[in-house]
Legacy VTK file of the C-alpha trace (Angstrom):
# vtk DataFile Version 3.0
C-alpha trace
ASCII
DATASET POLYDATA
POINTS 345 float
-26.183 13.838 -31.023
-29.184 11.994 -29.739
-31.641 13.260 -32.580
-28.482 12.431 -35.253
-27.889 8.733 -34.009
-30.882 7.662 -32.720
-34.037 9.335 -34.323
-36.214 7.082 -35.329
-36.821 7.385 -38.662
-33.633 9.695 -40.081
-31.295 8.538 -36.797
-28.115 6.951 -37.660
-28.107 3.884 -35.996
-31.910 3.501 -37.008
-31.019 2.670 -40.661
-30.488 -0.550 -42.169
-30.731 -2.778 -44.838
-33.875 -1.661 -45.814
-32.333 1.695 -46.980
-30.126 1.058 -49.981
-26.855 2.248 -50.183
-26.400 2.851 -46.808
-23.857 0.480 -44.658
-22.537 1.604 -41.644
-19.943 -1.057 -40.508
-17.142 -2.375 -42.856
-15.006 -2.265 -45.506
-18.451 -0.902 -47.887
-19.588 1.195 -44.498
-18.131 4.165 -42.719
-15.839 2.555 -39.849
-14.557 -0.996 -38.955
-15.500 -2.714 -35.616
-13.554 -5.663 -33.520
-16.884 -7.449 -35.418
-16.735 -6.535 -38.980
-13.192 -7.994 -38.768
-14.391 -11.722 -38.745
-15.995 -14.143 -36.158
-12.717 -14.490 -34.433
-14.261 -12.044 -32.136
-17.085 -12.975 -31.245
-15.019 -16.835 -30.853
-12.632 -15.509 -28.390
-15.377 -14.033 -26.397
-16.788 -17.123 -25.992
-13.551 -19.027 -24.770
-13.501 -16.200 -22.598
-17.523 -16.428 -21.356
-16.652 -20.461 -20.450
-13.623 -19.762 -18.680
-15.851 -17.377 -16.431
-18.623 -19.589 -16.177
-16.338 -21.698 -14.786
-13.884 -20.077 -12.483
-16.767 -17.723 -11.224
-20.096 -19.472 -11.449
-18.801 -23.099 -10.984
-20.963 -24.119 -13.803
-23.402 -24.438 -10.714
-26.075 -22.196 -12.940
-27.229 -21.795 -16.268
-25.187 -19.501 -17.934
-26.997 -16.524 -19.135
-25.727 -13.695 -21.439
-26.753 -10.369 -21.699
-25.580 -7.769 -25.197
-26.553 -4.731 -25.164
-25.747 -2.668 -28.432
-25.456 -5.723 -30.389
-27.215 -4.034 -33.293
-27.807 -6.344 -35.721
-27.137 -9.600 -33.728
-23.765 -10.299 -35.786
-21.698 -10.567 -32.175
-24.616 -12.452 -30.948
-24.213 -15.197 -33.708
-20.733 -15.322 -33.839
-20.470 -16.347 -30.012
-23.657 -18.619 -30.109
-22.152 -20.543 -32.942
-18.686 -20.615 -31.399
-20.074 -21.906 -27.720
-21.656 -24.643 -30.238
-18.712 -25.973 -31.072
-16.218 -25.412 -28.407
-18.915 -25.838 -25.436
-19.610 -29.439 -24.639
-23.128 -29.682 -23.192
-24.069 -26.605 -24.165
-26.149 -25.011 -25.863
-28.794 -26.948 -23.683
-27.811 -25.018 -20.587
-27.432 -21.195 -21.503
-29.514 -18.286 -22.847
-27.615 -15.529 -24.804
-30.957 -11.907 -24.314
-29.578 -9.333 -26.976
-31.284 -6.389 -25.743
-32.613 -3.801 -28.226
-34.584 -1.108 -27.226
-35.037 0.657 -30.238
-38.341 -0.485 -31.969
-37.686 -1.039 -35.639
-34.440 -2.723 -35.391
-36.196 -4.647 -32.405
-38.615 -5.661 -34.603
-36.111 -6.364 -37.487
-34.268 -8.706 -35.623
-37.272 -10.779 -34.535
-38.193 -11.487 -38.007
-34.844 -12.441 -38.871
-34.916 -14.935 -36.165
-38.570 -16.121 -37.186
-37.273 -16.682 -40.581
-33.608 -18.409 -39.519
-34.083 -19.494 -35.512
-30.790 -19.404 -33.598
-31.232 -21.879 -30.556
-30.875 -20.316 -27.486
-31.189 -16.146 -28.485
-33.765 -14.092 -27.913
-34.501 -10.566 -28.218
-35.606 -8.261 -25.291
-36.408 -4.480 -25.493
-35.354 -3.749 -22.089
-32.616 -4.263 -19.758
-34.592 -5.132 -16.912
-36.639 -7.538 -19.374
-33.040 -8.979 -19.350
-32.821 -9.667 -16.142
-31.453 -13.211 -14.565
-30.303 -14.628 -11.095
-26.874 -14.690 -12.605
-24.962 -13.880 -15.736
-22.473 -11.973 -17.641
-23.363 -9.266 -19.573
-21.517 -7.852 -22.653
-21.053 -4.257 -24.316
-18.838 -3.576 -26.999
-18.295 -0.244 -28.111
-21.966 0.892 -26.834
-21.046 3.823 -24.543
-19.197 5.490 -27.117
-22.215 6.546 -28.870
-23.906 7.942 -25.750
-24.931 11.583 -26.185
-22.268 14.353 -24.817
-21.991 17.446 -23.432
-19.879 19.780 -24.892
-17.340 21.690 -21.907
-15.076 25.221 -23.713
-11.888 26.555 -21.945
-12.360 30.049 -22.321
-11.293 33.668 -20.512
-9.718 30.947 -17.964
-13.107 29.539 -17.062
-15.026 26.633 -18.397
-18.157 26.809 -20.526
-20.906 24.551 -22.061
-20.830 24.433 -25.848
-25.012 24.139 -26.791
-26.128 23.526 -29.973
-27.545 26.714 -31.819
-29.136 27.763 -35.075
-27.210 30.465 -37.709
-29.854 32.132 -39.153
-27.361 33.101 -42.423
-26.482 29.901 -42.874
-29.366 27.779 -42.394
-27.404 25.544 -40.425
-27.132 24.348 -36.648
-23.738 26.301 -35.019
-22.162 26.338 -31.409
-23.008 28.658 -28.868
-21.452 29.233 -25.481
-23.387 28.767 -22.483
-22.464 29.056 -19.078
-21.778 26.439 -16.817
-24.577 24.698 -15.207
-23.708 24.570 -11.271
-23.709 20.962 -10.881
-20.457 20.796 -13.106
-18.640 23.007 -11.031
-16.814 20.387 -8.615
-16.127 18.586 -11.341
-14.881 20.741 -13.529
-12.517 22.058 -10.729
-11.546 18.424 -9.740
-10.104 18.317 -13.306
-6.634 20.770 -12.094
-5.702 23.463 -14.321
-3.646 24.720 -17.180
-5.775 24.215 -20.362
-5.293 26.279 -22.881
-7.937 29.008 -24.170
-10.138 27.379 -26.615
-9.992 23.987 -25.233
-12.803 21.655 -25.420
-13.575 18.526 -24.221
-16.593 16.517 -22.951
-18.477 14.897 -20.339
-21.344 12.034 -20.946
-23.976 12.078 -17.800
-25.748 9.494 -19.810
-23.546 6.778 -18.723
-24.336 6.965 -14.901
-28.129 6.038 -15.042
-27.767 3.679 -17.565
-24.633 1.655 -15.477
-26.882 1.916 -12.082
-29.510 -0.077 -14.290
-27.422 -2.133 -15.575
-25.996 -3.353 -12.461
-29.683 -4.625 -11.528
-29.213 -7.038 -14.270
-28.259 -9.441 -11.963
-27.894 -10.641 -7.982
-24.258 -12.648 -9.412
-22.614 -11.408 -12.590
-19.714 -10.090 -14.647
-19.991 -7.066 -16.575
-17.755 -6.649 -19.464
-17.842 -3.265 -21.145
-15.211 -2.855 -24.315
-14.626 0.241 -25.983
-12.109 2.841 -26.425
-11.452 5.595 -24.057
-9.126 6.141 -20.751
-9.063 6.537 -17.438
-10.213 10.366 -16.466
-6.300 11.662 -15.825
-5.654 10.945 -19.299
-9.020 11.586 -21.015
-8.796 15.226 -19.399
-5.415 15.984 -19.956
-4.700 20.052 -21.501
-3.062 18.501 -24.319
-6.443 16.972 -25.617
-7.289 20.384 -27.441
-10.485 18.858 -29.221
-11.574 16.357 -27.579
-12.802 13.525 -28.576
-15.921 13.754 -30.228
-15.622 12.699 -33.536
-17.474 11.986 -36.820
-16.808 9.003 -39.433
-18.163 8.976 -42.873
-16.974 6.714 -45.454
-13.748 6.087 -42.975
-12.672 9.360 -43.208
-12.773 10.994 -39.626
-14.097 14.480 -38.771
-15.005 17.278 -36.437
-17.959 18.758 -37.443
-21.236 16.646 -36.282
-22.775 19.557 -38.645
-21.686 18.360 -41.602
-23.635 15.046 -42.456
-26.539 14.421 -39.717
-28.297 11.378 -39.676
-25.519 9.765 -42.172
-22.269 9.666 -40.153
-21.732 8.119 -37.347
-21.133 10.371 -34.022
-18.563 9.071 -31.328
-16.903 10.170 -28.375
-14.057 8.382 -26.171
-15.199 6.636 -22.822
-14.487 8.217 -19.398
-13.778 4.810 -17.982
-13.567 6.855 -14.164
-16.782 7.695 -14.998
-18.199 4.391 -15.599
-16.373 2.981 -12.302
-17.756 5.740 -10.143
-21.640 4.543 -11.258
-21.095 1.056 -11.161
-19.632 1.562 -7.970
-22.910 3.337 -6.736
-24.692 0.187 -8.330
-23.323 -2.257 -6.247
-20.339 -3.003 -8.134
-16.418 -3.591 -8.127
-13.860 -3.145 -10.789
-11.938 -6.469 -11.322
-10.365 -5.584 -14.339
-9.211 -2.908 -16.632
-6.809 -3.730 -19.346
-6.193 -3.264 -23.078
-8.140 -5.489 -25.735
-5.136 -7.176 -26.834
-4.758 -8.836 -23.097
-7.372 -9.538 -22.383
-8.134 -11.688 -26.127
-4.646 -13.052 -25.233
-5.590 -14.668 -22.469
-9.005 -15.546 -24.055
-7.616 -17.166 -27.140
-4.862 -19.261 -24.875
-7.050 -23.078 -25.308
-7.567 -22.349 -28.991
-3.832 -21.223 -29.909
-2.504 -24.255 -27.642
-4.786 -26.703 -29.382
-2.531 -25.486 -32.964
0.731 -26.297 -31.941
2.240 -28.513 -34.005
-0.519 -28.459 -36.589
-0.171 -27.139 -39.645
-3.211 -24.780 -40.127
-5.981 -24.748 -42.871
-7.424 -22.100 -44.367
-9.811 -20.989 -42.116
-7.131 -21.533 -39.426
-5.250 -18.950 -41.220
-7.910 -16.679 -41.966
-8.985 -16.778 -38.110
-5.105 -15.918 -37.130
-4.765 -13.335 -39.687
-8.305 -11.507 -37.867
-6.474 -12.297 -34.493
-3.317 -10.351 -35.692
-5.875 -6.914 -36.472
-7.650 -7.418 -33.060
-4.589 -7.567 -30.967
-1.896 -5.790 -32.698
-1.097 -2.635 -30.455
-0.766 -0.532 -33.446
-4.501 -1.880 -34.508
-7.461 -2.676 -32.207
-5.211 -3.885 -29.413
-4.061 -0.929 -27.766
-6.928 1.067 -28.809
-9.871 -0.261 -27.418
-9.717 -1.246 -23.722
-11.936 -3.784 -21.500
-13.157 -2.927 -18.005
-14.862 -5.888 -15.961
-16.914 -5.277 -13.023
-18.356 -7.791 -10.467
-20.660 -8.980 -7.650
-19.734 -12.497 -7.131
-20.522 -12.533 -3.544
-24.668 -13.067 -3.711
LINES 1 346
345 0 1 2 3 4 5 6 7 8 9 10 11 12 13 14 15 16 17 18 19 20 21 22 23 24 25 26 27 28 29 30 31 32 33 34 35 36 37 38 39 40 41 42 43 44 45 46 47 48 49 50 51 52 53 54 55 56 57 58 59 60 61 62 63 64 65 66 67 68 69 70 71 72 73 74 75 76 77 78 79 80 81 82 83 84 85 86 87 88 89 90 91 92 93 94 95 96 97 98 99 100 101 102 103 104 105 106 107 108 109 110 111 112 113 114 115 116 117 118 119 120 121 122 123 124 125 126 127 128 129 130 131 132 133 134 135 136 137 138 139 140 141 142 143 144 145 146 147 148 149 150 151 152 153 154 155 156 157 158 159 160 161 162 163 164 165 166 167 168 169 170 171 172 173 174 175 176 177 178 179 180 181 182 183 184 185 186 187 188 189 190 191 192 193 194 195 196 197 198 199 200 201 202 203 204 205 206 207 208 209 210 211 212 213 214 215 216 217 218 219 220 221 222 223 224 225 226 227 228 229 230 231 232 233 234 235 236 237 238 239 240 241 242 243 244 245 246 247 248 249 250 251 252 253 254 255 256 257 258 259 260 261 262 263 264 265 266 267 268 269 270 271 272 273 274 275 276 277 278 279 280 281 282 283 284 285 286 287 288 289 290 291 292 293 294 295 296 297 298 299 300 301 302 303 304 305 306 307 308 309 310 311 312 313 314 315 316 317 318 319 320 321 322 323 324 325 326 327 328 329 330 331 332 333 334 335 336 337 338 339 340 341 342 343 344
């Protein structure tokens, strides 16, 4: 999963523009984001960022912002040129650091900026090159492309599903493993009755990368969106596959086989997980709630400041984008939003 999405040269997520034919993102790509539906998104975030900035940091400090998994700085813009507008004095008093590490698409991004500045963004290739007294930093749907472990429910014991090689087929294949020994409490903390066959997953990858990311700051907010659950209902027996998943040409699969290097490889969030590191980091949850509340109650200011107006076209275009990323049956109820805090440096 790492070598599929994140290779270099024939990774995934390493592709761009430069490489015709290939769009990830989209109605031309393989998969919609909360993003490629319109700037609405990235204009609620930033209603959201001020009201935080306020309530939390008093507007006593510069506010600085922090994206990680921003890929091609679309999210970035989008809230820059919406805290523009809706901002007052800023953007003379906040920095928005979209961190990249990845070298080419670091590098991408910095000409793009050479050749079209956008006040107040910059590009860093490093979390800790991130770092700020205080800040807010923003994910959205980064974790879900963190490489996974592969757990198998089989002869009433658990297993690890490896990646293997069939000689006849010329292919890569599953093979069963046993169980390293530092899964075994956790495994075992998961209950019983799974069925034979069952497989699931666990992503170790998210508890370094949450204990750095907690250094980003000695006063912050950390906002991570994606879609996953909470562990009693990302484990539960009746979750027979899992959740790792494929997309190609927004068709969904199960075989990370079939097209490496041009689908897109995914796996649900084990928000427990995430607590339990940022927890070890220093942190506190504040907040865990479905995208469509928590835009709600970011969009309030802007959907006050309509009533009574009759709405233009861009008004209607921005509502109609509103409707797709809060509808429960959309993006509302899928993707959720956990915040986490240290507000008392």
């Amino acid at each position: 999963m790492d070598l599929a999405l994140y290779h270099p040269e024939w990774g995934y997520y390493s592709r761009r523009d430069d490489d015709p034919g290939f769009r990830e993102v989209g109605r031309k790509g393989d998969f919609y984001t909360s993003v490629s539906v319109g700037d609405t998104f990235g204009r609620l975030l930033a209603h959201r960022l001020l009201m935080a900035w306020e309530a939390d940091f008093q507007r006593q400090q510069p506010l600085v912002v922090v994206e990680q998994g921003g890929h091609d700085g679309r999210l970035a813009r989008d809230i820059l040129a919406a805290l523009g507008e809706i901002g007052g004095h800023l953007p003379g008093s906040f920095e928005y650091r979209l961190v990249e590490p990845r070298a080419s698409l670091r590098e991408t991004l910095e000409r793009e900026l050479k050749a079209t500045p956008v006040p107040g963004l910059r590009v860093c290739a490093s979390l800790e090159e991130a770092r700020a007294p205080a800040g807010i930093f923003l994910c959205n749907e980064l974790l879900d492309a963190f490489p996974v472990d592969l757990l198998f429910f089989s002869g009433g014991a658990w297993h690890e599903r490896r990646v293997g090689w069939d000689e006849d087929e010329s292919r890569p294949c599953w093979v069963t493993a046993p169980l390293r020994p530092e899964w075994r409490d956790f495994v075992s903390s998961l209950g019983g009755g799974f069925p034979e066959g069952c497989q699931t997953e666990i992503c170790t990858a998210v508890d370094a990368w949450m204990v750095e990311a907690a250094r980003l700051f000695e006063r912050g907010l950390w906002w991570i969106i994606d879609y996953g659950h909470e562990r009693a209902d990302y484990y539960l027996p009746q979750r027979t596959t899992g959740t790792l998943r494929t997309y190609h040409q927004h068709r969904a699969g199960e075989d990370p086989f079939a097209h490496p290097g041009e689908q897109d490889l995914t796996a649900h969030v084990d928000f427990t997980r995430v607590e339990e590191a940022a927890t070890r980091g220093g942190l506190a949850r504040r907040l865990f709630t479905d995208q469509h509340h928590f835009l709600i109650e970011a969009a309030r200011p802007w959907l006050l400041s309509l009533e009574g107006m009759r709405p233009d076209p861009l008004t209607v275009k921005r509502l109609r984008q509103f409707q797709t990323l809060t509808h429960p049956a959309m993006m509302g109820q899928h993707f959720k939003v956990m915040e986490l805090a240290k507000l008392d440096a």
